[in-house]
C-alpha positions in Angstrom: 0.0 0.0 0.0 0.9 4.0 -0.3 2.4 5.5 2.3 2.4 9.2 3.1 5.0 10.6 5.9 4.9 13.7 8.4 6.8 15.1 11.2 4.5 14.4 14.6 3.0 12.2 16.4 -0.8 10.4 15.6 -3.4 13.3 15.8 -1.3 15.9 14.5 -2.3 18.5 12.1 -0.2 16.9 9.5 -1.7 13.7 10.2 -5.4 14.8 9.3 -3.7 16.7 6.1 -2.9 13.3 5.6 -6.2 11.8 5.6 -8.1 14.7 3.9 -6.0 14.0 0.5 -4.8 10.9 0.9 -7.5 8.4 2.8 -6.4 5.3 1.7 -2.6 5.4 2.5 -0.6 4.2 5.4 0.7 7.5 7.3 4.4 7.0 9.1 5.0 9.6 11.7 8.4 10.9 11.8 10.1 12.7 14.6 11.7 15.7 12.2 11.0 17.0 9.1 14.6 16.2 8.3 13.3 12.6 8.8 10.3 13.0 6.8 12.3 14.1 4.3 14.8 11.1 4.2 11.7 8.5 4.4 10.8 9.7 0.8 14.4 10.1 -0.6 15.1 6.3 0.8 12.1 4.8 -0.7 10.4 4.2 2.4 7.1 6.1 2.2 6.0 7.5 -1.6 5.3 10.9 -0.4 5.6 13.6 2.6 3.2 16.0 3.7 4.9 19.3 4.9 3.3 22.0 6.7 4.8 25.9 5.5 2.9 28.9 6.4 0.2 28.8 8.2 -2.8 32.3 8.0 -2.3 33.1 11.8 1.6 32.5 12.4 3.1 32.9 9.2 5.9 30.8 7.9 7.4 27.4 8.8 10.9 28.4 8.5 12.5 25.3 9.4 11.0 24.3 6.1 12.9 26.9 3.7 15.6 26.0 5.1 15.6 22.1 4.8 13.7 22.2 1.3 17.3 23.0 -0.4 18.6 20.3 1.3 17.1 18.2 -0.5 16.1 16.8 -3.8 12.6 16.1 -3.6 10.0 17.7 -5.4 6.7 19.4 -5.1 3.7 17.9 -6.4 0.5 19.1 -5.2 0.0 21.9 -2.0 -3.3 21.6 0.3 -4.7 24.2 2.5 -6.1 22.6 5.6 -8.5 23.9 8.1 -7.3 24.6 11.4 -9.8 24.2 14.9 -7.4 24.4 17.9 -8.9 22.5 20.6 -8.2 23.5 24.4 -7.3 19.3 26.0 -6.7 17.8 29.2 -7.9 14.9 31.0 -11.5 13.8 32.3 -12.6 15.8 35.1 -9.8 18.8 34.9 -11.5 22.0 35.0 -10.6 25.5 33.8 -9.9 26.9 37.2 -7.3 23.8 37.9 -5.2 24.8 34.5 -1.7 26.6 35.2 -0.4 25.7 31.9 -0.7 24.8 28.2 1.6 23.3 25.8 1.5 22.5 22.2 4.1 23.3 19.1 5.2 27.3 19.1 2.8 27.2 15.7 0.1 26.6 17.7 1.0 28.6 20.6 1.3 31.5 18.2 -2.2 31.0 16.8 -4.0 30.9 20.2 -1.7 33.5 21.9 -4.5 36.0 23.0 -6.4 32.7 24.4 -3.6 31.8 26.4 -2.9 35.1 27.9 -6.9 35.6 28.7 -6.9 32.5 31.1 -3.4 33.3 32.7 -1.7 30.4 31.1 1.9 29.6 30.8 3.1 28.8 27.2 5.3 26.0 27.1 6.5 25.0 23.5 6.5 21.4 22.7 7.8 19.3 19.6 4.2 19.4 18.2 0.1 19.4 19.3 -0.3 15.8 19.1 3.1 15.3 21.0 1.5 17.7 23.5 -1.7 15.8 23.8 0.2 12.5 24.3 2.3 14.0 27.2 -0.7 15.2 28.8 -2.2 11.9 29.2 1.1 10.0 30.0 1.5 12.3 33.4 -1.9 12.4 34.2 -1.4 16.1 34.5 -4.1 18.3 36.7 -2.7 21.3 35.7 -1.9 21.5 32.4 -3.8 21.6 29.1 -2.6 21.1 25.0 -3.5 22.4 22.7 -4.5 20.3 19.6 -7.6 18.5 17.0 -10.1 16.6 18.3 -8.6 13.6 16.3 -5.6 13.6 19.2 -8.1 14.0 21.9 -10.3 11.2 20.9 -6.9 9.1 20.2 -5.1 10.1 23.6 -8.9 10.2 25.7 -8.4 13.7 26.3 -11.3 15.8 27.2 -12.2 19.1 24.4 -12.6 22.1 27.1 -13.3 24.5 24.6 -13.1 24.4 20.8 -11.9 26.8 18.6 -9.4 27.6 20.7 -7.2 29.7 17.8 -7.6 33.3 18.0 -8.8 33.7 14.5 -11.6 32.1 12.6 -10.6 30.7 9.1 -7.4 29.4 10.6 -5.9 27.5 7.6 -2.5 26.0 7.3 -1.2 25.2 3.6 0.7 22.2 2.9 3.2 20.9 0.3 3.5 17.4 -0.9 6.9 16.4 -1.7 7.9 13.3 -4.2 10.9 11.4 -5.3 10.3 12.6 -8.9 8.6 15.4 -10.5 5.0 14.8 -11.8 4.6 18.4 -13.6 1.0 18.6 -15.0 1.0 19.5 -19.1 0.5 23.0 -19.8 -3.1 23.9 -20.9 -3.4 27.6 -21.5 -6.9 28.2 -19.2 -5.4 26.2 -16.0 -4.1 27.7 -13.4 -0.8 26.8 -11.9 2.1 27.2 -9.3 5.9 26.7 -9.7 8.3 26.7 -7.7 12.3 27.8 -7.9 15.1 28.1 -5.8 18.2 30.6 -6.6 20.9 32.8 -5.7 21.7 35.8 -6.5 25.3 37.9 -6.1 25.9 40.9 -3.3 25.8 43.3 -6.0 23.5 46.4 -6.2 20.1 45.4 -8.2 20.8 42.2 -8.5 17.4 40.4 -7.2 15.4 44.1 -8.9 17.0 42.5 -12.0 16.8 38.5 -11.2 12.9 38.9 -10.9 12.2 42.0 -13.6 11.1 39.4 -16.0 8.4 38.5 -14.2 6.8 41.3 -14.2 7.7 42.7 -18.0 6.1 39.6 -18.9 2.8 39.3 -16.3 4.1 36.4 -14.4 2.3 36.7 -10.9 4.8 36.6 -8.2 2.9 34.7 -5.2 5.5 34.1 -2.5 9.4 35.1 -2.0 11.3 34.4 1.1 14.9 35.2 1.4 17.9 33.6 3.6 21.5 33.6 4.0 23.0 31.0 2.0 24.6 28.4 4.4 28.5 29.4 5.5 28.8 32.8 3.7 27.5 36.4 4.5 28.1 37.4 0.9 24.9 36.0 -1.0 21.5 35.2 -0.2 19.3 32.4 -1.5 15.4 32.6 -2.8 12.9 30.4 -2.8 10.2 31.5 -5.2 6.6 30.4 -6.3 4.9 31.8 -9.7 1.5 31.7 -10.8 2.5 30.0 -13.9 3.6 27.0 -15.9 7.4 26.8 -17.5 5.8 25.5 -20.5 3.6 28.7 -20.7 5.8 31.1 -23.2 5.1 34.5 -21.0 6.6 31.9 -18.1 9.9 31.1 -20.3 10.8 34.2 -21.2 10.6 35.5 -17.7 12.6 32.8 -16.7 14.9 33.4 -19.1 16.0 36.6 -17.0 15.9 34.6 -14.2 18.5 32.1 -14.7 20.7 35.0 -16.7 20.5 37.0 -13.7 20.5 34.4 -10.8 23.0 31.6 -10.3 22.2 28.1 -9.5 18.6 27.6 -10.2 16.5 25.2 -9.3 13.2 23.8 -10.4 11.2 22.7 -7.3 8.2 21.5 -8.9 5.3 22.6 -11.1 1.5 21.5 -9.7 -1.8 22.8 -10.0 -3.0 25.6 -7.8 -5.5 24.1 -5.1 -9.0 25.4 -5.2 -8.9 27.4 -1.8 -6.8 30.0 -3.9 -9.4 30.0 -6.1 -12.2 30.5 -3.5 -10.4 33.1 -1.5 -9.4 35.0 -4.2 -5.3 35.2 -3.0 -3.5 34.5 -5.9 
């Protein structure tokens, strides 16, 4: 059978991204994303589901900077809803907590929550990790802060639901393969694609690196910037464009792009998931 990894424990967020797209394959949890990473590129699960920005928090940065450590590629994205669910076990009451701990992700999105019951934020490895610990030491006093799928796994009690501090709390997802599966170009579809580059310390040089996307009405969705590992001297970019390479407005701009830019690399091309579509973000 399919397999599917992520970085957690059962009950994670990742884990129910898991079974929203893929139902029907065996999930492996994996300590690290590093791990997760390495249980695709040794043949050991077909695919990994990787969380990197969430609506409330923002970025998963841990994930820009592993993703050019690696040579997977992306296939698909998913946007997953997010309902932060306050847990503990049977019979603790709110006037008992002291405490709450869950991944800093989630921390961040029920921050305002936390500090309204006098809660102290502990950051954990991740919600369902959280959960799991909660039961194991029987705590009285402290909470997590995770789904209901790790409270009904871990016999946790929901105290209160919705727990995030903003509705419409959605965390997208990318879905990394061994190889490539690019969809073929079809001039009404909509699509993402990803790169990866660097770019010299020299005045202009990313104004100049990215000019052809605009001269040639490529939508630039996303760009996040880093120090290239070991040097202060150049920085790395990870990019995603609301286009297809095979689209000819795409190669042109492109072809700036790798004229311009040093070491380039394709990350994947996939079609854009219909929550853009709905919310009108792209």
């Amino acid at each position: 059978m399919a397999s599917i990894a992520f970085q957690g424990v059962a009950g994670a967020y990742s884990h129910l991204a898991c079974q929203s797209v893929f139902p029907q394959y065996d999930v492996i949890p994996c300590e690290s994303f590093v791990q997760a990473f390495a249980m695709v590129e040794n043949g050991l699960a077909d695919l990994a589901m990787i969380p990197v920005e969430n609506s409330t928090a923002g970025r998963v940065e841990e994930i820009y900077r592993q993703i050019p450590k690696t040579h997977l590629h992306i296939i698909a994205e998913h946007f997953e809803p997010v309902n932060h669910c306050l847990l503990v076990n049977p019979g603790v009451s709110t006037t008992q907590l002291r405490w709450v701990g869950s991944h800093p992700q989630a921390l961040a999105q029920c921050a305002h929550h936390i500090e309204e019951m006098g809660l102290t934020a502990i950051a954990q490895l991740d919600t369902a990790g959280a959960a799991q610990l909660i039961r194991d030491t029987k705590s009285q006093d402290g909470a997590a802060i995770g789904s209901a799928l790790a409270a009904q796994l871990y016999g946790l009690e929901i105290l209160r639901h919705e727990f995030n501090d903003v509705r419409g709390n959605t965390t997208r997802f990318i879905i990394l393969a061994k190889e490539a599966r690019p969809p073929v170009w079809q001039k009404n579809q909509f699509y993402i694609s990803s790169y990866i580059f660097k770019v010299r310390n020299i005045p202009a040089a990313l104004y100049k690196a990215l000019g052809g996307f605009a001269t040639n009405g490529i939508n630039l969705i996303k760009i996040e910037s880093y120090m290239d590992g070991g040097t202060l001297n150049s920085s790395r970019f990870h990019i995603d464009i609301a286009a297809h390479p095979d689209d000819p407005a795409a190669k042109n701009a492109l072809d700036e792009l790798n004229f311009f830019a040093e070491n380039v690399r394709w990350l994947g091309t996939y079609a854009q998931h219909a929550f853009r579509r709905q919310h009108d973000f792209v």
